[in-house]
GUVEXMAR-487865 format. One line per 2 residues: number of its first residue (from 0); their letters; for each residue x, y, z of N, C-alpha, C. Coordinates in nm, 3 decimals. Example, Ala and Ser with C-alpha at 12.3 -4.5 7.8 and 13.67 -1.06 7.14 Angstrom:
BEGIN
0) as) 1.319 -0.569 0.780 1.230 -0.450 0.780 1.320 -0.330 0.780 ~ 1.285 -0.225 0.708 1.367 -0.106 0.714 1.290 0.003 0.787;
This chain:
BEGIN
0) xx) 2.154 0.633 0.491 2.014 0.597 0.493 1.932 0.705 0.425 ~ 1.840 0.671 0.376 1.777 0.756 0.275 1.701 0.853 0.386;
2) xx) 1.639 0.984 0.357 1.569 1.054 0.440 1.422 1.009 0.411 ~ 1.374 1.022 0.544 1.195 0.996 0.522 1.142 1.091 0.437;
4) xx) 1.039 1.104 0.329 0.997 1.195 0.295 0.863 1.207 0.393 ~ 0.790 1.318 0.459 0.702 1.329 0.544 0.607 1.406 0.550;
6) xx) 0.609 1.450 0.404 0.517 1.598 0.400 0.380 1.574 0.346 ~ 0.335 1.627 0.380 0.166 1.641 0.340 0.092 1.773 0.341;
8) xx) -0.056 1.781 0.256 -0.098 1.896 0.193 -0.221 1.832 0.254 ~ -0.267 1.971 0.276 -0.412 2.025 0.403 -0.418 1.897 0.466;
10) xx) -0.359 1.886 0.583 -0.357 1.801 0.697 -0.388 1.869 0.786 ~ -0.471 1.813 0.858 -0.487 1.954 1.031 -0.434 1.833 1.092;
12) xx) -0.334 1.972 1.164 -0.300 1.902 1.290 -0.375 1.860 1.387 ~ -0.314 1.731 1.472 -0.398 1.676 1.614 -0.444 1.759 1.702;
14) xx) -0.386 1.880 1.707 -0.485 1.971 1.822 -0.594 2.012 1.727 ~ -0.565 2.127 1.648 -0.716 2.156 1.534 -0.772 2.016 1.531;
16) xx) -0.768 1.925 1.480 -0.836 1.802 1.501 -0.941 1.788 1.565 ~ -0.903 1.809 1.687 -0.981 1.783 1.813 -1.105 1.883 1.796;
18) xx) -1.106 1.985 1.711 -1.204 2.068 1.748 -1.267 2.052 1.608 ~ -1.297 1.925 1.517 -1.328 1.907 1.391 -1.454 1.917 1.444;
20) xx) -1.581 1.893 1.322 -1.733 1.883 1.369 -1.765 1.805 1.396 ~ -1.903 1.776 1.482 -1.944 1.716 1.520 -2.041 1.585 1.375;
22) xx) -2.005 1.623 1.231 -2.042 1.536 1.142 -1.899 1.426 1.192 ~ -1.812 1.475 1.174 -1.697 1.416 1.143 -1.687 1.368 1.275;
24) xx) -1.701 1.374 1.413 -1.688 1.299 1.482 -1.748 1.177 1.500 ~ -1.863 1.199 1.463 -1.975 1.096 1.478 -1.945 0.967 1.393;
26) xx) -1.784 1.013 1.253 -1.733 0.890 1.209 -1.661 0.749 1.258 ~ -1.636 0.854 1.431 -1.519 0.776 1.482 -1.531 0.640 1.518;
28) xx) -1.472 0.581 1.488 -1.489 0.428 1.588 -1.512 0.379 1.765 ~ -1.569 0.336 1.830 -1.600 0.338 1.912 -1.464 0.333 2.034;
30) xx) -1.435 0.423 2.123 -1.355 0.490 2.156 -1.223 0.599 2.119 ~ -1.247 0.614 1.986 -1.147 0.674 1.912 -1.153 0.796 1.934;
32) xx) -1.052 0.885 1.937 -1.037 1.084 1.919 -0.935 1.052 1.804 ~ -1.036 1.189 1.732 -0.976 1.286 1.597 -0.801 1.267 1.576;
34) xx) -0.740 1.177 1.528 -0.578 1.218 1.503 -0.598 1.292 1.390 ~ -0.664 1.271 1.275 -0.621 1.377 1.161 -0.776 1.408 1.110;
36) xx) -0.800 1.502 1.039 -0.880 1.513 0.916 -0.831 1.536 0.783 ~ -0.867 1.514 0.680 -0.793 1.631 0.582 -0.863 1.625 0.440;
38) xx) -0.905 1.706 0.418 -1.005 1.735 0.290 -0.915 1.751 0.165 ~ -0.982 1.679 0.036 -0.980 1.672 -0.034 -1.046 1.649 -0.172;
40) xx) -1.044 1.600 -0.287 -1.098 1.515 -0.399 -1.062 1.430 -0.446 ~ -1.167 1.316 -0.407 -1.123 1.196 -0.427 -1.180 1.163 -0.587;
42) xx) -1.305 1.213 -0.601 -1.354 1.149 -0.711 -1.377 1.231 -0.830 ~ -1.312 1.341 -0.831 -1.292 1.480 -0.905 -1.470 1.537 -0.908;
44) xx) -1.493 1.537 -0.841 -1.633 1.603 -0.835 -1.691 1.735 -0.783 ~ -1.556 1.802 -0.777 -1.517 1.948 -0.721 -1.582 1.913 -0.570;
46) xx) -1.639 1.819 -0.546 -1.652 1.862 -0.406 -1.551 1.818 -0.247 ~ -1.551 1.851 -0.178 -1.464 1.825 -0.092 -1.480 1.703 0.012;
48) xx) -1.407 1.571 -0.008 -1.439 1.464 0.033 -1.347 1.477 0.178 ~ -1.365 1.383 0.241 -1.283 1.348 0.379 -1.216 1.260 0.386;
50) xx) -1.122 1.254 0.472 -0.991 1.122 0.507 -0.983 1.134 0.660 ~ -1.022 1.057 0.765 -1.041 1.015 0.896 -0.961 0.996 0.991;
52) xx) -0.871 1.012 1.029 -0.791 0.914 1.108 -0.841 0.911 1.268 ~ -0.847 0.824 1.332 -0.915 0.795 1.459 -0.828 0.720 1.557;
54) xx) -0.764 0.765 1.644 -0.678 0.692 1.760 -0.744 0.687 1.867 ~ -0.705 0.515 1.938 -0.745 0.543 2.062 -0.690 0.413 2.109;
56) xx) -0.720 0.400 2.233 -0.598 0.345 2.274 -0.548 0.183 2.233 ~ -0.643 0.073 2.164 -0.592 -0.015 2.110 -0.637 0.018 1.952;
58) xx) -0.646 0.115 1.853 -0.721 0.095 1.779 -0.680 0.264 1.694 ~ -0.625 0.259 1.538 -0.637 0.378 1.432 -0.690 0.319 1.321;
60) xx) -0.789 0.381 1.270 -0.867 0.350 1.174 -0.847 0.472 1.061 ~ -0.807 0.465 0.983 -0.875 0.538 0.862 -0.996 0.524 0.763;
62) xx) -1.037 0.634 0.760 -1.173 0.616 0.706 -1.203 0.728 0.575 ~ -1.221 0.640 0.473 -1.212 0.782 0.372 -1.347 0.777 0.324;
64) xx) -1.407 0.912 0.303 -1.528 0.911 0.284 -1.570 1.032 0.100 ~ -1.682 0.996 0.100 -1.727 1.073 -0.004 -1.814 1.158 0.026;
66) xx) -1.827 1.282 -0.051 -1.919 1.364 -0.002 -2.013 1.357 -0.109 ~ -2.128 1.288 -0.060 -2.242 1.289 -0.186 -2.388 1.345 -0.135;
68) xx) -2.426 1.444 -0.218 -2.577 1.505 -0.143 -2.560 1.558 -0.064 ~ -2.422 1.617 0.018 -2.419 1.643 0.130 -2.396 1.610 0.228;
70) xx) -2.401 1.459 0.222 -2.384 1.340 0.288 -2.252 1.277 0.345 ~ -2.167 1.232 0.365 -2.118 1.161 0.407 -2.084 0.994 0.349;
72) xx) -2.036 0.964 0.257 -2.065 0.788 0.259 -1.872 0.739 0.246 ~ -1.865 0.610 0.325 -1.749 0.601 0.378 -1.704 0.482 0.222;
74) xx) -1.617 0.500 0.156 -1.521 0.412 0.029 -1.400 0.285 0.107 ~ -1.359 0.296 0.203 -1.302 0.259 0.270 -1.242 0.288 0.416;
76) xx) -1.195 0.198 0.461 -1.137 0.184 0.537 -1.044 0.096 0.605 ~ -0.888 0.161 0.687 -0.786 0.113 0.725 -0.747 0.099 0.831;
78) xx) -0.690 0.016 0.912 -0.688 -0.044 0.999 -0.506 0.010 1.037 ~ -0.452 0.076 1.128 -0.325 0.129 1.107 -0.240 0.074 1.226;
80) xx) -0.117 0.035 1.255 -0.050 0.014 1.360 -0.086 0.138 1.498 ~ -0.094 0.081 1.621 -0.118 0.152 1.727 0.018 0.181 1.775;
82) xx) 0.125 0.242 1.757 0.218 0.214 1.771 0.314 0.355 1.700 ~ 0.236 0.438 1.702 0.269 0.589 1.617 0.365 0.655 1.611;
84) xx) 0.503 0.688 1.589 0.562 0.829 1.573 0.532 0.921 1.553 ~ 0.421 0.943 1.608 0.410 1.083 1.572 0.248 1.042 1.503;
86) xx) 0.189 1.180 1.436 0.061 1.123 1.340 0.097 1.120 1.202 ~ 0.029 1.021 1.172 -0.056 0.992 0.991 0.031 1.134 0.928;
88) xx) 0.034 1.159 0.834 0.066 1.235 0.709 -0.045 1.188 0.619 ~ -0.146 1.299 0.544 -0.244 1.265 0.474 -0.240 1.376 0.329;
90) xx) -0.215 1.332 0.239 -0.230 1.408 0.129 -0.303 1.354 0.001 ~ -0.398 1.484 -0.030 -0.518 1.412 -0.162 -0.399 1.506 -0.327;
92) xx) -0.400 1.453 -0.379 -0.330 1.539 -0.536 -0.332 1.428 -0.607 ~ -0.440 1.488 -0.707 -0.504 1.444 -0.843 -0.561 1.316 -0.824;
94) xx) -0.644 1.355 -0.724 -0.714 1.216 -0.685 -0.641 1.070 -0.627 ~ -0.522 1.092 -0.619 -0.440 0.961 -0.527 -0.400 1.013 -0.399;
96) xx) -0.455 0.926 -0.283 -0.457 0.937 -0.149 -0.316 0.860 -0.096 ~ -0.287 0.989 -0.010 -0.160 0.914 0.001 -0.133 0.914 0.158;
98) xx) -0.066 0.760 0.266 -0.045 0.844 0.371 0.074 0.775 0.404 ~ 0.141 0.847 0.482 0.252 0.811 0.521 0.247 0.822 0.684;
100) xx) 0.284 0.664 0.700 0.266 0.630 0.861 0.438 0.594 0.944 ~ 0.493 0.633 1.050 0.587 0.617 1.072 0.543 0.548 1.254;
102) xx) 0.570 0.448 1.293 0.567 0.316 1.405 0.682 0.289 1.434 ~ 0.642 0.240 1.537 0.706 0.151 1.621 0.860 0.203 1.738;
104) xx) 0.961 0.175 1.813 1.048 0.265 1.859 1.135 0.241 1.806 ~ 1.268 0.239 1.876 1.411 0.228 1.840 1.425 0.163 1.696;
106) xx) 1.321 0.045 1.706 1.283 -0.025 1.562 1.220 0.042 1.506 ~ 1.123 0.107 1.370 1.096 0.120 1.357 1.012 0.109 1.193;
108) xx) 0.928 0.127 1.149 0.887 0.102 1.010 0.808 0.245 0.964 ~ 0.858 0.267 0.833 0.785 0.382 0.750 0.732 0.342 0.653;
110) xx) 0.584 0.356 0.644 0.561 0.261 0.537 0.422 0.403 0.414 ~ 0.417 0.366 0.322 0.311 0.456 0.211 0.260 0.441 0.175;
112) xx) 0.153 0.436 0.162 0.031 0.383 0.122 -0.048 0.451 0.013 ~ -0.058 0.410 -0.083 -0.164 0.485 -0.212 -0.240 0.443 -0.239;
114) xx) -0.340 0.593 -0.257 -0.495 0.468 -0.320 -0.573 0.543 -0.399 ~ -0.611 0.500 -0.522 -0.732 0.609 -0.584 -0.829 0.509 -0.638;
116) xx) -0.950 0.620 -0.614 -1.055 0.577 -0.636 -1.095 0.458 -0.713 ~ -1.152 0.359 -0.728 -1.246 0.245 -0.877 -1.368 0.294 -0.846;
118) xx) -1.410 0.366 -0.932 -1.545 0.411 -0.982 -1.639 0.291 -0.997 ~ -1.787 0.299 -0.990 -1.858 0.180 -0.999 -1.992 0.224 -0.940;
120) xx) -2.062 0.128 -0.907 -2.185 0.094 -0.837 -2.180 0.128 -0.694 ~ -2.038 0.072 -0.632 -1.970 0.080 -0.549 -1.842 0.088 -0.538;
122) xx) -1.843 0.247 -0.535 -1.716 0.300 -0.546 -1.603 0.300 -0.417 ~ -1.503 0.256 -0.426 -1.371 0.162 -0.339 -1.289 0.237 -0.321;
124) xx) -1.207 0.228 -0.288 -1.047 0.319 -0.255 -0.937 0.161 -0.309 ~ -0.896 0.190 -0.427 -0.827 0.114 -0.442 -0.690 0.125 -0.439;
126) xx) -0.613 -0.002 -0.370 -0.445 0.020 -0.299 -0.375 0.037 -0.473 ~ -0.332 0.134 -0.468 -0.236 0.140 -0.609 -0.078 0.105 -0.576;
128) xx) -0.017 0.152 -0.457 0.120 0.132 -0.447 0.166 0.148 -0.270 ~ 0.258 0.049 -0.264 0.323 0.039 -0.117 0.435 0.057 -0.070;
130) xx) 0.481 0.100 -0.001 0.628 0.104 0.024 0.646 0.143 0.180 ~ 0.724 0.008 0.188 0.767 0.024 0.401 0.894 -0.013 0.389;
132) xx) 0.938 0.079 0.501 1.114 0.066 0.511 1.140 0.002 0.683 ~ 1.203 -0.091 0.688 1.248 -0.126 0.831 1.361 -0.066 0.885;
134) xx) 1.391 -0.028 0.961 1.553 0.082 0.994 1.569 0.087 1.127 ~ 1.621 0.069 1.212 1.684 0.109 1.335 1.688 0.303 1.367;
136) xx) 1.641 0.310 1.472 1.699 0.491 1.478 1.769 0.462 1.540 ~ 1.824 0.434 1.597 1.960 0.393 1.729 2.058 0.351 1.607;
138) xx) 2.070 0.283 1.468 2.166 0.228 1.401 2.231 0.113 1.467 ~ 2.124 0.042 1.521 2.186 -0.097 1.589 2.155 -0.225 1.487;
140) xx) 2.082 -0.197 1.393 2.078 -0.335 1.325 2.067 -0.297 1.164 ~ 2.100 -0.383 1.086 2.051 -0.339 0.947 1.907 -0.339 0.863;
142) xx) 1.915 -0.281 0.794 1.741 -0.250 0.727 1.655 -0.271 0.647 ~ 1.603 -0.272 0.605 1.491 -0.354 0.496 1.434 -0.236 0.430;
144) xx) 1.370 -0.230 0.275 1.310 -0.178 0.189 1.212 -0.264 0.126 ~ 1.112 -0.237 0.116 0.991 -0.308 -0.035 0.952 -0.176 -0.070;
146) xx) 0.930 -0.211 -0.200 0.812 -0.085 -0.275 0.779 -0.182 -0.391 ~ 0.610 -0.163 -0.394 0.523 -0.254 -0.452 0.449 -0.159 -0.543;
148) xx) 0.435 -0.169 -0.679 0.322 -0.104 -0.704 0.215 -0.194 -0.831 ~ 0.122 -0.173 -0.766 0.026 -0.310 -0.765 -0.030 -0.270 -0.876;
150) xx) -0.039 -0.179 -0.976 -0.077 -0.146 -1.120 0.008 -0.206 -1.185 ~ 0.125 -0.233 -1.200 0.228 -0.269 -1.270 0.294 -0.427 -1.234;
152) xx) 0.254 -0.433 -1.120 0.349 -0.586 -1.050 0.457 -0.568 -1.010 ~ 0.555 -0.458 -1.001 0.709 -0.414 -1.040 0.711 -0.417 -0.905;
154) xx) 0.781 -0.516 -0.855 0.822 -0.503 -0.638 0.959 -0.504 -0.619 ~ 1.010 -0.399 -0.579 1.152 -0.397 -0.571 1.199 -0.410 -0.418;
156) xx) 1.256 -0.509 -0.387 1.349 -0.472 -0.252 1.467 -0.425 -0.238 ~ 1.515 -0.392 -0.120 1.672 -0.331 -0.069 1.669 -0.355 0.067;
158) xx) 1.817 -0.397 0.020 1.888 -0.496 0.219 1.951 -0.377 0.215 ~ 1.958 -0.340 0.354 2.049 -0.221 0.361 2.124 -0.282 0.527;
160) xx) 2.280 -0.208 0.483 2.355 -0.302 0.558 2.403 -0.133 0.645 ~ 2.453 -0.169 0.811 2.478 -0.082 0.865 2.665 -0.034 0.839;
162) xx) 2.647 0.104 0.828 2.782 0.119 0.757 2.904 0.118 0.869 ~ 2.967 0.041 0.865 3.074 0.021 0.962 3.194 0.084 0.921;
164) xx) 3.211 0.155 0.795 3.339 0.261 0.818 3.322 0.367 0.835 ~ 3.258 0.437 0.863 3.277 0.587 0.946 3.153 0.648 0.826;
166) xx) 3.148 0.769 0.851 3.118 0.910 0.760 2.930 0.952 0.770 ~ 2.950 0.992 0.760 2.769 1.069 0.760 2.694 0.947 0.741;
168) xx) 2.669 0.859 0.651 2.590 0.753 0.602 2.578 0.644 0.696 ~ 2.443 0.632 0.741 2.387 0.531 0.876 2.416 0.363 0.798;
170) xx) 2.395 0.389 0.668 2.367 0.202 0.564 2.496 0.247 0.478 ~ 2.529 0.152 0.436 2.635 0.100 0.341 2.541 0.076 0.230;
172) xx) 2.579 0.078 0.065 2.522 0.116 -0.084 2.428 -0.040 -0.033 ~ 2.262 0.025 -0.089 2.159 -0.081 -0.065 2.177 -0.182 -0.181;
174) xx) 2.142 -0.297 -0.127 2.134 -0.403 -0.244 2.028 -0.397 -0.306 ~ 2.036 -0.440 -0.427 1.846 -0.412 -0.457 1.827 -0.515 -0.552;
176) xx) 1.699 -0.551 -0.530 1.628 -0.707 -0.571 1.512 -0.663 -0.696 ~ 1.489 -0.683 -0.787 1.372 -0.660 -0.869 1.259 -0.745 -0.919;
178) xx) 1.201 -0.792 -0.902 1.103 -0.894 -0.917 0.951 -0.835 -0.969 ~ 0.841 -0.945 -1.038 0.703 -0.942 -1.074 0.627 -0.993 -0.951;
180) xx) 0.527 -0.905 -0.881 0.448 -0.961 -0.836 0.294 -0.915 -0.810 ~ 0.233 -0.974 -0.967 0.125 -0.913 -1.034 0.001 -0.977 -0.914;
182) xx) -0.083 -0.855 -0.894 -0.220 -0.884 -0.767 -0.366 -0.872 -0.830 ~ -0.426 -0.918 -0.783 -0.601 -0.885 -0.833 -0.625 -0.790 -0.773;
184) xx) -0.712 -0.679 -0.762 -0.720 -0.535 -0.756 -0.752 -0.567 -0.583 ~ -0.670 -0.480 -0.474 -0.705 -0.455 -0.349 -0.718 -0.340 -0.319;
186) xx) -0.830 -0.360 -0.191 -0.901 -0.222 -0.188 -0.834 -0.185 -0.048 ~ -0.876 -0.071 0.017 -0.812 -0.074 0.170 -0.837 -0.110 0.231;
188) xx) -0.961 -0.193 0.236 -0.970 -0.289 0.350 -0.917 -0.438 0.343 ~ -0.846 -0.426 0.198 -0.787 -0.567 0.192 -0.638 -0.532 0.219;
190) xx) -0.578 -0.398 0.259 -0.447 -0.361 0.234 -0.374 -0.448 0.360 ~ -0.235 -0.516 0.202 -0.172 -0.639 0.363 -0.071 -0.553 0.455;
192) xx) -0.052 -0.614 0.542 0.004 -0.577 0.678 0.177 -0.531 0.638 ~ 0.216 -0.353 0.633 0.353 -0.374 0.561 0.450 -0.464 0.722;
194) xx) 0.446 -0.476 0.818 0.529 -0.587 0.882 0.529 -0.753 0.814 ~ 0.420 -0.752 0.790 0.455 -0.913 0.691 0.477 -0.931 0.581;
196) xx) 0.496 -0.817 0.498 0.538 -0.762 0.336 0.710 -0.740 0.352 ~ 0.725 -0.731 0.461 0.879 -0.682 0.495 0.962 -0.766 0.559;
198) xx) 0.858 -0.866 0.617 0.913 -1.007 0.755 0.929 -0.923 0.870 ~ 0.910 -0.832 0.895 0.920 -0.797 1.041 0.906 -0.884 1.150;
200) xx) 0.993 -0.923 1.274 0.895 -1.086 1.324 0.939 -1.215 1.292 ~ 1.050 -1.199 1.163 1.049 -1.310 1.081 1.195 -1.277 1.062;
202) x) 1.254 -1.175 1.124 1.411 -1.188 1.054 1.477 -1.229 1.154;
């Protein structure tokens, strides 16, 4: 089985979190505490924009914001499984936002999310590329792959089968599917659900 990649650049952790400002709290959704902050540039404007994450107990929101005037103004926002391993992974480099969310238990899904900016009137966080993996941590069932990237149309899947002859390797060699599946531009609040991109529910 392939390793998760999980790393991320200027992420504060959930405890620092907790002690973010009181601008940045005031983003939260109504019952939510601080899971992440993490500064960056979103719109290359040397200044230092924000990325949100907000847990609480039915409800993670991401919220990415711009820093304009000083201000605060929010580009999007995401709606995340309640259902966490752990927190969000948030990384800004060269303006594509990236996070990597890991859910659910014994079952579980890792899924990635990219997004950079569409400049405009009203400037968006637009979904550039996806990728969720379905996998067992127990190694009780076999696994699923998509990776989508919505600039190009290029959606590749992989069945991954549990390896039943012995040796280090959890899957047996993934199958892999290649297909077109060209989208009209989505933003993050249109980003689809990676459990129904994957059939989660459905296998």
């Amino acid at each position: 089985m392939r390793i998760l990649a999980l790393t991320a650049l200027l992420i504060v952790t959930p405890a620092a979190a907790q002690q973010a400002s009181p601008e940045i709290k005031a983003e939260l959704a109504k019952g939510e505490a601080v899971e992440s902050v993490t500064n960056g540039d979103l719109n290359g404007d040397g200044q230092s924009d924000i990325v949100l994450i907000g847990s609480g107990e039915e409800t993670r929101t991401v919220k990415a914001m711009l820093r304009v005037g000083g201000k605060l103004v929010t580009i999007g926002t995401l709606k995340l499984d309640t259902y966490p391993l752990g927190a969000a992974d948030v990384s800004i480099t060269k303006g594509v936002l990236k996070i990597t969310d890991l859910v659910g238990g014994t079952t579980a899904v890792n899924t990635v999310y990219r997004y950079r900016l569409a400049p405009g009137p009203r400037p968006r966080m637009r979904l550039i590329g996806i990728d969720a993996m379905l996998y067992s941590r127990t190694y009780a069932h076999d696994g699923f792959e998509l990776s989508w990237n919505l600039l190009t149309g290029d959606q590749i899947t992989r069945d991954m089968k549990l390896n039943k002859k012995g040796g280090d390797a959890a899957y047996d060699p993934i199958i892999e599917k290649k297909a077109k599946k060209p989208s009209k531009p989505l933003y993050m609040e249109d980003t689809p659900d990676p459990n129904a991109l994957i059939g989660w529910g459905e296998k």
